[in-house]
Structure formats: structure tokens, C-alpha cells
py3Dmol code that shows the C-alpha trace and the ligand (Angstrom):
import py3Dmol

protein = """\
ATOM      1  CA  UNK A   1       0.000   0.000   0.000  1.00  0.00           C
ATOM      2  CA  UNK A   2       1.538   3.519  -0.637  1.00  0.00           C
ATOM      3  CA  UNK A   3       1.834   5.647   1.897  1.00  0.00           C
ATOM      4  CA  UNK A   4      -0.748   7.988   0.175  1.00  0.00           C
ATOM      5  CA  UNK A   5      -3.206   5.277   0.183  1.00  0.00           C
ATOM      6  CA  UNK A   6      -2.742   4.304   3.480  1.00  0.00           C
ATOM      7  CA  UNK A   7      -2.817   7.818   5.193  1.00  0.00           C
ATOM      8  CA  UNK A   8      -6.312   8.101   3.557  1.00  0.00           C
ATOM      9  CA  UNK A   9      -7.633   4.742   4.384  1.00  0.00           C
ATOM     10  CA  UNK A  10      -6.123   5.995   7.881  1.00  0.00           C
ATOM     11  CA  UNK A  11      -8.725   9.153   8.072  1.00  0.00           C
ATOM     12  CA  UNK A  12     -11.437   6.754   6.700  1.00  0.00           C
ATOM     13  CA  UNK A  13     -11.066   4.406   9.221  1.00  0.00           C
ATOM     14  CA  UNK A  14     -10.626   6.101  12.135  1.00  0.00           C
ATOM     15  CA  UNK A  15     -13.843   8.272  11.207  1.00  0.00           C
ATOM     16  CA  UNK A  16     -15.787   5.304  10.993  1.00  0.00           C
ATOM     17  CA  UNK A  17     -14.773   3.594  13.896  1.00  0.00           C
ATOM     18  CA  UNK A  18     -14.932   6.905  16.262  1.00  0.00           C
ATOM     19  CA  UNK A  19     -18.576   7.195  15.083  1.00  0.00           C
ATOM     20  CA  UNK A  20     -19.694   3.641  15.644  1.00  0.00           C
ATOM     21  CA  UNK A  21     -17.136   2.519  17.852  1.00  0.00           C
ATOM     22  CA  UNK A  22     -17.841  -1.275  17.543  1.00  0.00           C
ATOM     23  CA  UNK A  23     -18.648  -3.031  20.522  1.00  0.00           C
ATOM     24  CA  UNK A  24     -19.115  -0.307  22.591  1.00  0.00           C
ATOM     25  CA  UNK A  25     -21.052  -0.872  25.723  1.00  0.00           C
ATOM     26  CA  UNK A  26     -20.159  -2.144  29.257  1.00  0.00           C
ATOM     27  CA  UNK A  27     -20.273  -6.046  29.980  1.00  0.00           C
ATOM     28  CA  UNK A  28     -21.969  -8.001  32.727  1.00  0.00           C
ATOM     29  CA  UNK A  29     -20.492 -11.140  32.306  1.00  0.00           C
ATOM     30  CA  UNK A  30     -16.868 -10.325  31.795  1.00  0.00           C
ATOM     31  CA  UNK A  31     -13.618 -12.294  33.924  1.00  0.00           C
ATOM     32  CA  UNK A  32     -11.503  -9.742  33.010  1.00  0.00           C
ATOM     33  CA  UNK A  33     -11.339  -6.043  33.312  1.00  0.00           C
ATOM     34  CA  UNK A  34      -8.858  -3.108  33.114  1.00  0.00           C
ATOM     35  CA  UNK A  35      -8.832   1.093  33.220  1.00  0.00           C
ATOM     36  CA  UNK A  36      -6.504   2.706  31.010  1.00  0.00           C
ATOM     37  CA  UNK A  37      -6.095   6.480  31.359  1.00  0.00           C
ATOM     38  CA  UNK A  38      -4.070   8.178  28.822  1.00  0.00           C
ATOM     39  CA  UNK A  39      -3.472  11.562  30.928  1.00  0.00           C
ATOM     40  CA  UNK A  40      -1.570  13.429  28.553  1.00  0.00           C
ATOM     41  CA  UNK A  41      -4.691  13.449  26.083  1.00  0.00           C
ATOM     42  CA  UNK A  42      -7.462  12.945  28.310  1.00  0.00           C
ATOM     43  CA  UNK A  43      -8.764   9.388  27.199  1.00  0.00           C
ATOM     44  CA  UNK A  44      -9.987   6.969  29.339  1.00  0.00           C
ATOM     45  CA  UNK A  45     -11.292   3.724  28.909  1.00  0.00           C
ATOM     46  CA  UNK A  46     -12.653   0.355  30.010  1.00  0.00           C
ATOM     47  CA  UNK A  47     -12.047  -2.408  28.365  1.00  0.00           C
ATOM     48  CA  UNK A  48     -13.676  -5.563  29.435  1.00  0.00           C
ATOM     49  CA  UNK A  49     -12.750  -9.429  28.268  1.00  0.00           C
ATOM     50  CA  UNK A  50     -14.632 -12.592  28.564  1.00  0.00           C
ATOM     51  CA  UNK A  51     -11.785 -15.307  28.646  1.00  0.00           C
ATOM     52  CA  UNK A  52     -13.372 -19.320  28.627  1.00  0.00           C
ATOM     53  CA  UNK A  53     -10.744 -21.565  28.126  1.00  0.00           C
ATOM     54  CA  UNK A  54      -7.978 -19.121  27.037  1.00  0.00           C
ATOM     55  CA  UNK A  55      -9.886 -17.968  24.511  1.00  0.00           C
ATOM     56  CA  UNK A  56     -11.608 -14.485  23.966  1.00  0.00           C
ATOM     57  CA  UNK A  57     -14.925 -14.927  23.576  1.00  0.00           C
ATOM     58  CA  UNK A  58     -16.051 -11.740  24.073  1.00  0.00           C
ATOM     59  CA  UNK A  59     -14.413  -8.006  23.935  1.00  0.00           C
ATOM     60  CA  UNK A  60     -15.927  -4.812  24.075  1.00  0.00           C
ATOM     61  CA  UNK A  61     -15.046  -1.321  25.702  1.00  0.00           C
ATOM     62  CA  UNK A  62     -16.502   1.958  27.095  1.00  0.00           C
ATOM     63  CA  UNK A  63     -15.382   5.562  27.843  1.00  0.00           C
ATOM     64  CA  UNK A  64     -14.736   8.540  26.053  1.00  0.00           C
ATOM     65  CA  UNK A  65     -11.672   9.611  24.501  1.00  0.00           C
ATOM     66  CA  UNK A  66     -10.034  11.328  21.147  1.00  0.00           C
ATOM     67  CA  UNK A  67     -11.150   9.851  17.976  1.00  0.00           C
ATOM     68  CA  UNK A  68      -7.762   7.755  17.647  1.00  0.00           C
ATOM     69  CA  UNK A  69      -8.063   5.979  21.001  1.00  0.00           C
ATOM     70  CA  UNK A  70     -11.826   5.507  20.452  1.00  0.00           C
ATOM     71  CA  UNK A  71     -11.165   4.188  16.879  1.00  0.00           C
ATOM     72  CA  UNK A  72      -8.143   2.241  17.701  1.00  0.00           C
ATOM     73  CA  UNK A  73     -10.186   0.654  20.677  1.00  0.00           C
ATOM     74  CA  UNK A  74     -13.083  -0.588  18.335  1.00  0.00           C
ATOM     75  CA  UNK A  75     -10.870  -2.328  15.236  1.00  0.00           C
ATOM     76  CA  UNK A  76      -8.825  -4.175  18.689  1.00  0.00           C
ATOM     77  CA  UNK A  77     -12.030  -5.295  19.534  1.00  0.00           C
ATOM     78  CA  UNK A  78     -13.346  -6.294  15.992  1.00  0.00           C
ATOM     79  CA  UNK A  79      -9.795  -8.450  15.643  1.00  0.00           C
ATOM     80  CA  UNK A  80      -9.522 -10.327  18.868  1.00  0.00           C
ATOM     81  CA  UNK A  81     -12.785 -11.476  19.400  1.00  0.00           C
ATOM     82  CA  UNK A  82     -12.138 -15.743  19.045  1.00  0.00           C
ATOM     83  CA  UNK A  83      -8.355 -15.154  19.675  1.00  0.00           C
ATOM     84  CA  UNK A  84      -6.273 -17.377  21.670  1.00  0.00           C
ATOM     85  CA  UNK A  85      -4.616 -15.592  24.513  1.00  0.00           C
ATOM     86  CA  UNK A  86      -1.052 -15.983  22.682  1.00  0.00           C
ATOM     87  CA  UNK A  87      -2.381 -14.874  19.549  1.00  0.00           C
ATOM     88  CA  UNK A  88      -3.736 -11.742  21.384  1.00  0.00           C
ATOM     89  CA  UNK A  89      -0.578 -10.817  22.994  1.00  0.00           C
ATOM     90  CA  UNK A  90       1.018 -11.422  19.434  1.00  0.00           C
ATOM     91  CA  UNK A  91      -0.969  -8.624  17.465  1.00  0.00           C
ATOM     92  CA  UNK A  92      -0.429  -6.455  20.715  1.00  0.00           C
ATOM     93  CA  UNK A  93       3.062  -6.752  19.638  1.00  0.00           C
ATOM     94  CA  UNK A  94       2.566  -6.412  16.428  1.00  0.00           C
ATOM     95  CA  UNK A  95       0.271  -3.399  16.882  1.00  0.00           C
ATOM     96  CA  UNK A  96       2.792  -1.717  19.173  1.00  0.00           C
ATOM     97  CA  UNK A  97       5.865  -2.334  16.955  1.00  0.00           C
ATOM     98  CA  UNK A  98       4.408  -0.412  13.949  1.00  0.00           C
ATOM     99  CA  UNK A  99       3.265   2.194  15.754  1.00  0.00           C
ATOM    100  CA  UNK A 100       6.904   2.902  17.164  1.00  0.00           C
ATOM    101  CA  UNK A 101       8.543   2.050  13.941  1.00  0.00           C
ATOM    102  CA  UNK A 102      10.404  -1.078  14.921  1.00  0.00           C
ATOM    103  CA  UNK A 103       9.621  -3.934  12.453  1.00  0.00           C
ATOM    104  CA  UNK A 104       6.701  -6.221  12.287  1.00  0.00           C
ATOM    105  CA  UNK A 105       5.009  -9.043  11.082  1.00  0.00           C
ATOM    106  CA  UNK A 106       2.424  -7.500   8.063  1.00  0.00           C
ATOM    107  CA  UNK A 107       0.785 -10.581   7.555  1.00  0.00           C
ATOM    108  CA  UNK A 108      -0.565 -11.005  10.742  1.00  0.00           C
ATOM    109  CA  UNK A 109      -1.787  -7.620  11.400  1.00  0.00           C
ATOM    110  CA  UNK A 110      -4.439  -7.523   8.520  1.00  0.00           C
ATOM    111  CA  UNK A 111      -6.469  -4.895   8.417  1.00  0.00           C
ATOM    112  CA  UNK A 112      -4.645  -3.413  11.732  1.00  0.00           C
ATOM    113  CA  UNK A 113      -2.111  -2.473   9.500  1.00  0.00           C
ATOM    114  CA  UNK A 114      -4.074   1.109   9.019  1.00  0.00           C
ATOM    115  CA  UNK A 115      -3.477   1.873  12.854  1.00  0.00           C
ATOM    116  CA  UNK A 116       0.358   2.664  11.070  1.00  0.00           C
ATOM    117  CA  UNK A 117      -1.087   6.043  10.150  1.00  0.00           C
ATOM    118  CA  UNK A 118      -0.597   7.658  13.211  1.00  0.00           C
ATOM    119  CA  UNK A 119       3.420   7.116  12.831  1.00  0.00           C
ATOM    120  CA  UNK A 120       2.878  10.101  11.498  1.00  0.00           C
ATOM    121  CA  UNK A 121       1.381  12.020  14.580  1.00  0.00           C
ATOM    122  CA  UNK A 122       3.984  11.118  17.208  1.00  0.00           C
ATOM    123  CA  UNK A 123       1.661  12.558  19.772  1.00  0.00           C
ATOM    124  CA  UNK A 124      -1.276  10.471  19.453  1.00  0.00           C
ATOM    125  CA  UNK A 125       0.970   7.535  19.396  1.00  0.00           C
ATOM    126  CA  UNK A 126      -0.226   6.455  22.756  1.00  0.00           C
ATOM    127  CA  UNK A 127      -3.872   7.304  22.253  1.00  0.00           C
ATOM    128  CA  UNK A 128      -3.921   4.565  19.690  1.00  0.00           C
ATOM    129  CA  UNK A 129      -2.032   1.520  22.006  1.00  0.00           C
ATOM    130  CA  UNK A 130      -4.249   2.966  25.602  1.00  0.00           C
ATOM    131  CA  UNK A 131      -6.868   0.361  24.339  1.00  0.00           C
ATOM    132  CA  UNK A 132      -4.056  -2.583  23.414  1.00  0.00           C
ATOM    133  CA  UNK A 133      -2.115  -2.055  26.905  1.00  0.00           C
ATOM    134  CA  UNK A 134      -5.516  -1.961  29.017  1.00  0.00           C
ATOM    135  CA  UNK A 135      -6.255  -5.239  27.455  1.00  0.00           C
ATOM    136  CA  UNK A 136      -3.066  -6.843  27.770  1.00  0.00           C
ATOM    137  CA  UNK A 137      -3.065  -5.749  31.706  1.00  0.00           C
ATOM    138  CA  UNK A 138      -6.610  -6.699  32.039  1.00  0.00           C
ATOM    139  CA  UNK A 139      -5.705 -10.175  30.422  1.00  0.00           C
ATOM    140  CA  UNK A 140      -3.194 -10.167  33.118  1.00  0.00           C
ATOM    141  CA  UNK A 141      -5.523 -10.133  36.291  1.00  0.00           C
ATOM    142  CA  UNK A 142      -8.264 -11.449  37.616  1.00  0.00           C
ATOM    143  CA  UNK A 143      -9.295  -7.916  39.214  1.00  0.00           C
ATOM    144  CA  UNK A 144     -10.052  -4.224  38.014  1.00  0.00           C
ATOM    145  CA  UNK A 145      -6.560  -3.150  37.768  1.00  0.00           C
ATOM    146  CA  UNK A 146      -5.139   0.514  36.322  1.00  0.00           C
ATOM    147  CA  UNK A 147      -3.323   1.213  33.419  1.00  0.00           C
ATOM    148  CA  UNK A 148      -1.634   4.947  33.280  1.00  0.00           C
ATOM    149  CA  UNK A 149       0.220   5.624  30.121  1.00  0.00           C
ATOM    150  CA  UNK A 150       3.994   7.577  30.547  1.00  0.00           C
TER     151      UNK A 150
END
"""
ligand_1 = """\
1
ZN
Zn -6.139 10.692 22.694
"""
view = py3Dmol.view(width=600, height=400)
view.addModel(protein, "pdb")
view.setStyle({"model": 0}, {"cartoon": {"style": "trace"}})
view.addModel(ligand_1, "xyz")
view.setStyle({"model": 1}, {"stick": {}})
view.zoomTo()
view.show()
């Protein structure tokens, strides 16, 4: 894709997804929750995981944020839902590597691959990984736990 291309598809998709975040609403029967604040922009969300048998069965998040953290929340939850724990914690590496411009494995970040956009806005860099750490911490524990990005 050229970078042209992508930085469009970027706009695109985060429009869409900050308008109708996708799976966004609290849930009851979750085993595993976290809170991620992201104090230097103000975002701060929920995100809430239903783990049976160390799969994801369920994902979904609430909160209110900029559009990036909002958007970047709603494709996580679109492409881990019926993950395997380790294949979770492998796009959350993925994820973060592109974002901070170390290298990474295309193939399995699919359609995440747009989230590469905001390379280009060092400062929202950590709006777009609050929803990918507060999962990977929530995944983590058993309990509400915090998740403060530096
Ligand atoms: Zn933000």
C-alpha cells in the first residue's frame, strides 16, 4: 500500500470507527477487566474481556476519549474477538511495533495495518495503544486493575 493510500484509508477508518465505535457498551459477564487512562490526552477507557478456556470470547469497551483511542479501541475489539490468549498478545506486539517504527510481522496484522497512520502524529501515538495495553493488563488479572500511560 503507498503511503498515500494508506494515510487516507487511515482518516477513513478512524472516522468510521470513532462514530460507531464497535462493541461499545459495558459487559456483565466479563472475567476480566482493566482502566486505562491516557493523561496526557485525556482518554480513558474500560475495556472488558470474557476469557473461557484461554480464549476471547467476548471483547468490548466503554469511555470517552479522542477519535484515535476511540477508533483504535473498536478495530482491537473487531480483531480479537475468538483469539487465543497468545495470539492476542502477538498482534499487541505487532500493533505496538508499527506504531513505534520497529519492524513487524504484516501478515498477521491484517487490516490493523491502518493503525500505522498515526506514525505520522507522534503525539497520538499512545492514544492509539491505551486500548491494546488496558487489554493486555486486564488479560493479566483477575481484578479491576489501572493502566496509566507515561
Ligand atoms: Zn487521545
Amino acid at each position: 500500500m503507498s503511503s498515500a493510500d494508506l494515510r487516507d484509508l487511515y482518516q477513513q477508518v478512524i472516522m468510521d470507527h470513532n462514530k460507531k465505535p464497535r462493541n461499545f457498551h459495558e459487559m456483565d459477564d466479563a472475567n476480566h477487566f482493566a482502566h486505562g487512562n491516557n493523561p496526557l490526552c485525556g482518554d480513558a477507557l474500560v475495556v472488558y474481556v470474557k476469557l473461557t478456556d484461554g480464549i476471547i470470547e467476548d471483547l468490548s469497551f466503554q469511555g470517552s476519549g479522542c477519535a484515535i483511542s476511540v477508533a483504535s479501541a473498536s478495530l482491537m475489539t473487531e480483531a480479537l474477538k475468538g483469539k487465543t490468549i497468545e495470539q492476542a498478545e502477538h498482534l499487541y506486539q505487532q500493533v505496538h511495533a508499527q506504531m513505534t517504527g520497529e519492524e513487524f510481522d504484516a501478515n498477521a496484522l491484517g487490516k490493523l495495518e491502518v493503525l500505522s497512520g498515526v506514525k505520522e502524529f507522534p503525539a497520538r501515538v499512545k492514544c492509539a495503544t491505551l486500548s491494546w495495553h488496558t487489554m493486555h493488563t486486564a488479560m493479566d488479572s483477575d481484578h479491576d486493575v489501572s493502566v496509566t500511560t507515561e
